[in-house]
N, C-alpha and C positions, 0 to 999 in steps of 0.2 A: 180424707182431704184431697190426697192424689186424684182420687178416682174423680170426685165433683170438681177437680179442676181441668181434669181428661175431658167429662163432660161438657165443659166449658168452651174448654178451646176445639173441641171436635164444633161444636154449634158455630162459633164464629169461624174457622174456615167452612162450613156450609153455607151462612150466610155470604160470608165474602164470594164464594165462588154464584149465588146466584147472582147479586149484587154485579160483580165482572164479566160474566156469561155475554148478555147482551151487547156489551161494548169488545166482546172479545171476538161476536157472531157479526157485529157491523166492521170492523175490522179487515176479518176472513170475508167478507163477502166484497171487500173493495179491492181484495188482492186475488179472488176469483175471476175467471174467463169469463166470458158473457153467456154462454152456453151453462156454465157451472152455477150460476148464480139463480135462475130460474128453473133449475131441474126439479123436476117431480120428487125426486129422492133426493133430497139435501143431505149433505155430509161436515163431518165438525171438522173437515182438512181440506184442503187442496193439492192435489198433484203437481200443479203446472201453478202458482203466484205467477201476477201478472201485474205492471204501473199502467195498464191502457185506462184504468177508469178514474185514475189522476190526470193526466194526460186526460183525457174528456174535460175533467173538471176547471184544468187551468186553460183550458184552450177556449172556454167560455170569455165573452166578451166582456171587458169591464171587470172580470174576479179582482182583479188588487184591486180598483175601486173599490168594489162592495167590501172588501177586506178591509180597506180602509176606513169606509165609514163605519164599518162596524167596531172597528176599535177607537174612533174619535169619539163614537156617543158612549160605548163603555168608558174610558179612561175619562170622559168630563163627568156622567156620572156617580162615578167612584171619587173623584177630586173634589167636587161639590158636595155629595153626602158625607164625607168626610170633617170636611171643614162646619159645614151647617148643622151635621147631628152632633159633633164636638160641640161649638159654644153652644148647642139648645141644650143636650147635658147638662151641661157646666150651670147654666142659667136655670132648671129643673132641681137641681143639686143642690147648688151653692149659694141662692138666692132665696128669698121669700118673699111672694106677693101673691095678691088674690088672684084665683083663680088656677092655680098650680094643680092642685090632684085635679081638676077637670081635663087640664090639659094632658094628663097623663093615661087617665082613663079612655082619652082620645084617640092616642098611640096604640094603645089596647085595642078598641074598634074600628079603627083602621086597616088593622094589619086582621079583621075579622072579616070582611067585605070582599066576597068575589071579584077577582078583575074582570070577570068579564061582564060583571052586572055593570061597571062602569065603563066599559068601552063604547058605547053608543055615546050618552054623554058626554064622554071627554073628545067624542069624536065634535060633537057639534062646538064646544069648548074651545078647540084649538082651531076651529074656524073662524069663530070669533074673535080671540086673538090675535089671527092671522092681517084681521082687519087696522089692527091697534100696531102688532110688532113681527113685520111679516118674518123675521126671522125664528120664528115660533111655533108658524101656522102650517096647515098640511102640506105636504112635501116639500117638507123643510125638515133637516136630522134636530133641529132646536125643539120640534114637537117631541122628540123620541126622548129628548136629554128631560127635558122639563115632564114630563108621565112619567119617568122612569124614578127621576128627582123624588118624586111625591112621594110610589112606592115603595121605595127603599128606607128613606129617611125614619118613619115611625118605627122599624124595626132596630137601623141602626142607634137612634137616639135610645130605647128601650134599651141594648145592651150595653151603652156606654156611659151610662146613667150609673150602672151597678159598679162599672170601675171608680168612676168620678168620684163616689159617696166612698170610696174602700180608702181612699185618698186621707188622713187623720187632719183636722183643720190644724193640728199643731205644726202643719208643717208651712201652711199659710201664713200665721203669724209669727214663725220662725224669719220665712220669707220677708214678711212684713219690718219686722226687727233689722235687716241687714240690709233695707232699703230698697229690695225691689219693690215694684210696682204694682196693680194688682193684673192690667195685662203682662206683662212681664213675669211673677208668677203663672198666668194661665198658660204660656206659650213654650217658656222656657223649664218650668217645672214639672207643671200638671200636663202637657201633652204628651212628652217622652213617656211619662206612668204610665198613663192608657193605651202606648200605641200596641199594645197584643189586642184589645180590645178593638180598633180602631184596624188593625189588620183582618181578622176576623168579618165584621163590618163591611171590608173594601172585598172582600173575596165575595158575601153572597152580593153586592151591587154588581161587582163584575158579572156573576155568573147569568143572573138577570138581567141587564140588560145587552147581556153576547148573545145567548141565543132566544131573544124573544121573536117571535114570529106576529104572534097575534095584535098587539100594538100597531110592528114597522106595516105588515097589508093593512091596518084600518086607516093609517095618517101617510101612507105614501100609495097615494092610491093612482099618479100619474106620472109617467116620465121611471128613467133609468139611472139617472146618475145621484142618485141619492139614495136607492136601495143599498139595502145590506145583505149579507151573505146570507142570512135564511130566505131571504125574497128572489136571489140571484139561484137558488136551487130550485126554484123551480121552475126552472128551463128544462130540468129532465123527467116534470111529471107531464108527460103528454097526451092528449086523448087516448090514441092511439094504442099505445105502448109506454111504461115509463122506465127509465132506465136507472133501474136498481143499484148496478152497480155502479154508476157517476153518484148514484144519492149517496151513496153507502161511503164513497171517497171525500164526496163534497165534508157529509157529516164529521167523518174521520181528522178531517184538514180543521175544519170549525173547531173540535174538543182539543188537538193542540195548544193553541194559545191557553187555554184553562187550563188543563194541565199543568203546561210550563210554569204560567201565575200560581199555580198552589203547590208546585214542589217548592216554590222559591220560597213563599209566605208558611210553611206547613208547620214548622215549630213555633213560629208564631201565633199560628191560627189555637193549634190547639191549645194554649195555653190561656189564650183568648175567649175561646168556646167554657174552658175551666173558670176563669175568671167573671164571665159571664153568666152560668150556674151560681157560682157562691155572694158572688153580688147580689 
């Protein structure tokens, strides 16, 4: 038993440590020289740590912009699939009308469909749009929030489905019984129960739409003040030369904020991600 559980946990730190490698070699290469970072013989240390290729990175034009905008389309698409894959749940769940397992089965094939078989599409889409509610249409952050919307939603409805139904309806009609209402139930009862679900949920919304790249270049295809930080990096890929370590810093700064969002959410997540299995 010892031994098969030595086994064990030798596998998971081998996996952890490849898993961390890459984020540990983008790191070390933002706090390498510039000379250290493109040597023929790469090293897993540096002698001399160095902040010049933060310093590049913040001295970029517009960075808290693009900083900015990249956490206004994250934080409304986290706030919005939120709320919208909660009551579709809840309505999935706790209601019955024609047409429900289609709709379910849908959320299934949804979340089956390459993104980037739809990016052409959704390109022409939000030009259209554009036309109706310019706040929506190409370079506009309202294109990135409402694609982003889409994709997340069938996933997040899928796991908050399995919390909703864990929910005993006796506690509905207990509710019922002592007078609340049945919104009133949904908001004040049933929402606090799911929120590990509902955290879980908001961490992978966040993490997609933080670092999308391929979406923000197909709908922000003109002008600067509406990019986001993965469009704002690449200032440092240049014909010529590209500067390794500005990317390596830029990227560094970027996984910050995610980060900081899942040490804060982590006990919830995972208990979420459990919740989400047995549902």
């Amino acid at each position: 038993m010892r031994r098969g559980q030595l086994v064990v946990d030798v596998a998971c730190v081998v996996i952890a440590a490849v898993v961390a490698f890459p984020l540990y070699w983008m790191v070390l290469s933002a706090l390498k020289p510039a000379g250290e970072v493109q040597s023929a013989n790469p090293r897993p240390w540096t002698g001399a740590p160095t902040l010049d290729s933060f310093r590049r990175v913040l001295d970029v034009e517009n960075f808290g912009l693009y900083f900015v905008n990249s956490l206004v389309v994250a934080l409304l698409v986290v706030a919005l699939s939120l709320v919208v894959s909660f009551l579709s749940a809840v309505a999935l769940t706790r209601f019955r009308f024609r047409g429900r397992t289609v709709l379910v089965v849908m959320l299934l094939v949804a979340q089956m469909v390459p993104v980037e078989a739809l990016t052409i599409p959704l390109f022409f889409l939000m030009r259209s749009f554009g036309d109706v509610v310019p706040a929506i249409g190409l370079n506009q952050l309202g294109a990135l929030v409402v694609v982003h919307l889409a994709f997340s939603l069938p996933f997040a409805i899928w796991m908050l489905r399995g919390f909703v139904a864990t929910v005993p309806d006796e506690l509905a009609e207990a509710a019922a019984l002592d007078g609340a209402s049945r919104f009133r139930f949904t908001w004040q009862v049933l929402f606090p129960l799911v929120a590990p679900g509902l955290v879980a949920a908001s961490v992978v919304s966040f993490i997609h739409a933080w670092n999308d790249f391929l979406f923000a270049k197909t709908f922000l295809i003109s002008g600067t003040d509406n990019r986001t930080l993965p469009l704002g990096l690449l200032v440092f890929f240049k014909p010529e030369e590209q500067d390794w370590g500005a990317i390596m810093a830029g990227s560094t700064l970027m996984t910050l904020p995610v980060l900081a969002f899942f040490l804060i959410v982590q006990r919830h997540l995972v208990s979420g991600m459990a919740g989400a299995v047995k549902g």
